[in-house]
ZAMARGU-4260 file (C-alpha; in steps of 0.2 Angstrom, whole numbers, plus 5000, padded with zeros to 4 digits):
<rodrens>
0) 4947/4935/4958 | 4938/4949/4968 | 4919/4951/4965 | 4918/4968/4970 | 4906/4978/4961
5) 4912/4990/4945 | 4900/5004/4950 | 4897/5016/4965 | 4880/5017/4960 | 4866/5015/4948
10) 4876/5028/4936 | 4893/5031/4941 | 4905/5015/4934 | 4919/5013/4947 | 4932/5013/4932
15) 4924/5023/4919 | 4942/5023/4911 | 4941/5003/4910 | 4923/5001/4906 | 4924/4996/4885
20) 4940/4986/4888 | 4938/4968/4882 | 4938/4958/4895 | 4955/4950/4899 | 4959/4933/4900
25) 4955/4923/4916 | 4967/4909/4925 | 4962/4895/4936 | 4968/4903/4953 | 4982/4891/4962
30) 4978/4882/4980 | 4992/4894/4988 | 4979/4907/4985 | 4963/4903/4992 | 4960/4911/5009
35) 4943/4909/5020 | 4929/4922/5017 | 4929/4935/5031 | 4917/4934/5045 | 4924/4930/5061
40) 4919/4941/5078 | 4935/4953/5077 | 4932/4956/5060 | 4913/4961/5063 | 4920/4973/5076
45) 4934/4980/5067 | 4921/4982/5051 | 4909/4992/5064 | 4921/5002/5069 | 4926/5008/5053
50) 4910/5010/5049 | 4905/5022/5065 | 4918/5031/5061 | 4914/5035/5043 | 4932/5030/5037
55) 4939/5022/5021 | 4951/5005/5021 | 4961/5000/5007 | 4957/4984/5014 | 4940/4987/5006
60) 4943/4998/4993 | 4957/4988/4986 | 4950/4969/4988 | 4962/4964/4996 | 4964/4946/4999
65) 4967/4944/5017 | 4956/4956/5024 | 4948/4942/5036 | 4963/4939/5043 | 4970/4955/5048
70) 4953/4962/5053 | 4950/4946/5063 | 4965/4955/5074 | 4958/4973/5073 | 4972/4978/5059
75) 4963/4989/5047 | 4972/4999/5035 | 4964/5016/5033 | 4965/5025/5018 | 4961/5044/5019
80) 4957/5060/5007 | 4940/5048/5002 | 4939/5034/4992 | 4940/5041/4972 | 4957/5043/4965
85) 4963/5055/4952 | 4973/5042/4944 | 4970/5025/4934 | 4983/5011/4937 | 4977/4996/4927
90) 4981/4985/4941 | 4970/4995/4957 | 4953/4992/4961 | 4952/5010/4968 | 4937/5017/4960
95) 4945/5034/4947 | 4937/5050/4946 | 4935/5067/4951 | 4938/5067/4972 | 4928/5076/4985
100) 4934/5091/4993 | 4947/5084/5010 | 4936/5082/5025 | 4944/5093/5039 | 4938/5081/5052
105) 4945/5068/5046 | 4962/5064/5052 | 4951/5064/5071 | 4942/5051/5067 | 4954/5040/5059
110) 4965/5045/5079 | 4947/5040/5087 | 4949/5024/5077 | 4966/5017/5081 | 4963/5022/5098
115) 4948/5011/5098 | 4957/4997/5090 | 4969/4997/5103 | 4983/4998/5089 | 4999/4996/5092
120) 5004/5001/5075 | 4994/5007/5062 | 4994/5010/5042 | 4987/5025/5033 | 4987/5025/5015
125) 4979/5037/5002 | 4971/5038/4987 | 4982/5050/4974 | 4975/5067/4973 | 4983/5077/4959
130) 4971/5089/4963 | 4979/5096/4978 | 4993/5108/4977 | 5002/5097/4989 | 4996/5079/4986
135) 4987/5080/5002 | 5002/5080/5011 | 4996/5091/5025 | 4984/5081/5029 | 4993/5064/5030
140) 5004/5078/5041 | 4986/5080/5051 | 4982/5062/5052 | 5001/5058/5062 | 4999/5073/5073
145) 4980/5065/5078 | 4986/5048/5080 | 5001/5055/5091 | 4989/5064/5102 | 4978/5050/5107
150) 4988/5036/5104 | 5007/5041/5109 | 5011/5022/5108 | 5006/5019/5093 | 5020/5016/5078
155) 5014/5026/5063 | 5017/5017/5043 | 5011/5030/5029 | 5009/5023/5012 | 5009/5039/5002
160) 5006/5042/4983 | 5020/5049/4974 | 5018/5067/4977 | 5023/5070/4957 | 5024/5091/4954
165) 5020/5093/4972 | 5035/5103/4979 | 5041/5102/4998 | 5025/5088/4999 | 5038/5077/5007
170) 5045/5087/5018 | 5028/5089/5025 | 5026/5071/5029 | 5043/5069/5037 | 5040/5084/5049
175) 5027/5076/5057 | 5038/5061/5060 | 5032/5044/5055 | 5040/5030/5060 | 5039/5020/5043
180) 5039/5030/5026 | 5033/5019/5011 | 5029/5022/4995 | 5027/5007/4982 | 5036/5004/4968
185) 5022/4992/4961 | 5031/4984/4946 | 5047/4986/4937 | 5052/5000/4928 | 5046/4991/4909
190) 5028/4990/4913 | 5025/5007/4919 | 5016/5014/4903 | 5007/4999/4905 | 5004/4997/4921
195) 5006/5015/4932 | 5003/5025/4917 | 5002/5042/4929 | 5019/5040/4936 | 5037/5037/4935
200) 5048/5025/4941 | 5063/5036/4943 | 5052/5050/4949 | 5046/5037/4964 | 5061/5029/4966
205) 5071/5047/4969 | 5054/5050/4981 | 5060/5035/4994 | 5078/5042/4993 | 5074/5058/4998
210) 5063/5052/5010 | 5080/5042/5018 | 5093/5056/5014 | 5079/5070/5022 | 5078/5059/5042
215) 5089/5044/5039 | 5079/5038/5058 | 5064/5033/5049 | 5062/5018/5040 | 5061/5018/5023
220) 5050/5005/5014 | 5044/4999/4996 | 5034/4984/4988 | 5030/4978/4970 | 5018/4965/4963
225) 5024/4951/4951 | 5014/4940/4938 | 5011/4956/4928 | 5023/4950/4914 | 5040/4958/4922
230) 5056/4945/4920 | 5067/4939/4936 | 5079/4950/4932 | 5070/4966/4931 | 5064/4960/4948
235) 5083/4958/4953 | 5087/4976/4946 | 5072/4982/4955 | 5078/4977/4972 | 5096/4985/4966
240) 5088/5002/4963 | 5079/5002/4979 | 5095/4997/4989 | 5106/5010/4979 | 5090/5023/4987
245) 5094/5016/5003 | 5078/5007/5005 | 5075/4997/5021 | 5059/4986/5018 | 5055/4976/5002
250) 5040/4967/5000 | 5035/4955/4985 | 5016/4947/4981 | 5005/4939/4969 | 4996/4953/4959
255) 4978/4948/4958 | 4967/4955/4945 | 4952/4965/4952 | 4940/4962/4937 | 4943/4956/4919
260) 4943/4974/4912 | 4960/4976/4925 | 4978/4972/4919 | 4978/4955/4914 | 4986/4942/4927
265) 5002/4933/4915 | 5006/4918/4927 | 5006/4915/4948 | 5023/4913/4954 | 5025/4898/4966
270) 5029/4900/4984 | 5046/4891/4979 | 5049/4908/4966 | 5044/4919/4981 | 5057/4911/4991
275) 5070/4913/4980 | 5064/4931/4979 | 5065/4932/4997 | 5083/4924/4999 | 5088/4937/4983
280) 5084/4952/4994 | 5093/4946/5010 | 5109/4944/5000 | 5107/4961/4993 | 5105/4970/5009
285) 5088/4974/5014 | 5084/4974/5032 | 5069/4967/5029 | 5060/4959/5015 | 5044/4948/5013
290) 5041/4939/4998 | 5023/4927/4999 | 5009/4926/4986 | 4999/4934/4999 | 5010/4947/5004
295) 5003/4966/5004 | 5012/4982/5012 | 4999/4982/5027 | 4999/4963/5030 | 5006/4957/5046
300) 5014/4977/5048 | 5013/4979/5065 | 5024/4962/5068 | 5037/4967/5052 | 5039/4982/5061
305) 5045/4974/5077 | 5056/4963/5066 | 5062/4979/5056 | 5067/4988/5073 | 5077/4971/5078
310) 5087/4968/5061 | 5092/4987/5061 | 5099/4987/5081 | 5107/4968/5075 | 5114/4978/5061
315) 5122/4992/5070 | 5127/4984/5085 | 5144/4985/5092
</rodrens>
């Protein structure tokens, strides 16, 4: 489990929403799940980095797992519009509240960043902000059109929230041509008053359809968690939906609760449950999937990509 702190200072909780919860119930974690502690020389320079140029990483702000082994390779995930979210999943260590107003120079610095890390392709994620009259679409619109300067070799992933009442929001994104369009699912469509209480499954699910029906060039991709509760089946019918939405890219991994006041963690899968996950998707049709107790939408994306690109020409070659 992470040990993050719950509070972004002496009198701001970092999930007021959560903070009287009775704590949840705690499991023993599993062997398959323990990963070394962060510290190696490319992580120290991929930290700094961030760091000088006063960015946000979900890597960080979401405690995730294998932070030390992708910034040991330089692969930060960066997560712009700030680090407070207008929404209050029960599974998402992102801290809830009211955000600060965009920072303008923002989307330069995040291009500065990826230039510095030599990326060959980055992920740029953001909090939700229901506060904006487009979701901060404009600015994930910004942040591509920086990257694209600086770095015109660079492959671009956004990871965008679900724009919900935000009109022509997508349209925005897509004009500015990413390469990969992803927006997660998170769990299956039972567990989302629990879960995502401020979304909708069919809401997002209609989202990455668009997306595919709007520039059917770009790659359409979704992931969920599982241990939450959810069945095998919903997990089946989950991958069905996203297929019938033209979906290219599935991926499946362990939740892990942030703190005990989070959702509460109902059992880990085995890597053998993964694999059958894994071999489930294949036969339904996705180009790509990955399936891994460790698996996260950012991990290992630059080298999915590669494989992504490679299934599609296998696909629609002659």
């Amino acid at each position: 489990m992470a040990t993050l702190l719950d509070t972004l200072g002496p009198s701001r909780p970092r999930h007021p929403e959560k903070a009287a919860r009775a704590d949840t119930p705690a499991l023993a974690k599993p062997a398959w799940l323990r990963v070394r502690a962060p510290g190696s020389a490319g992580y120290e320079e991929t930290r700094e980095t961030v760091r000088a140029h006063r960015l946000h990483t979900v890597c960080e702000e979401a405690a995730c797992p294998n932070i030390g082994d992708c910034w040991q390779k330089r692969h930060a995930t960066m997560m712009i519009m700030g680090g407070v979210c207008t929404r209050a999943c029960a599974f998402c260590n992102v801290a809830t509240g009211l955000p600060s107003p965009l920072d303008l120079d923002e989307p330069r610095r995040v291009a500065d960043a990826v230039a510095k890390l030599a990326l060959e392709h980055i992920v740029v994620t953001s909090v939700d902000r229901d506060d904006l009259d487009d979701g901060g679409a404009r600015h994930f619109a910004e942040t591509i059109r920086a990257i694209r300067s600086t770095s015109p070799g660079t492959t671009i992933e956004v990871l965008t929230p679900d724009f919900l009442r935000k009109d022509g929001a997508l349209e925005i994104v897509l004009e500015a041509r990413p390469d990969v369009f992803n927006h997660n699912l998170e769990t299956v469509p039972g567990l989302y008053l629990k879960i995502r209480p401020g979304a909708r499954y069919f809401h997002s699910l209609r989202l990455l359809q668009r997306a595919k029906e709007l520039d059917g060039s770009i790659f359409t991709k979704s992931g969920i968690m599982v241990g939450l509760g959810e069945e095998r089946d919903e997990v089946l019918q989950v991958m069905d939906d996203l297929r019938s939405a033209g979906v290219d890219f599935l991926t499946i991994g362990q939740y892990l609760q942030p703190t005990r006041k989070h959702a509460e963690i109902k059992r880990y899968l085995t890597p053998e449950e993964f694999d059958g996950l894994e071999k489930a998707g294949r036969a339904k049709g996705f180009l790509l999937i990955a399936a891994s107790p460790l698996t996260r939408s950012s991990f290992h994306a630059g080298d999915d990509f590669r494989r992504l690109k490679a299934a599609h020409r296998d696909r629609n070659s002659p």
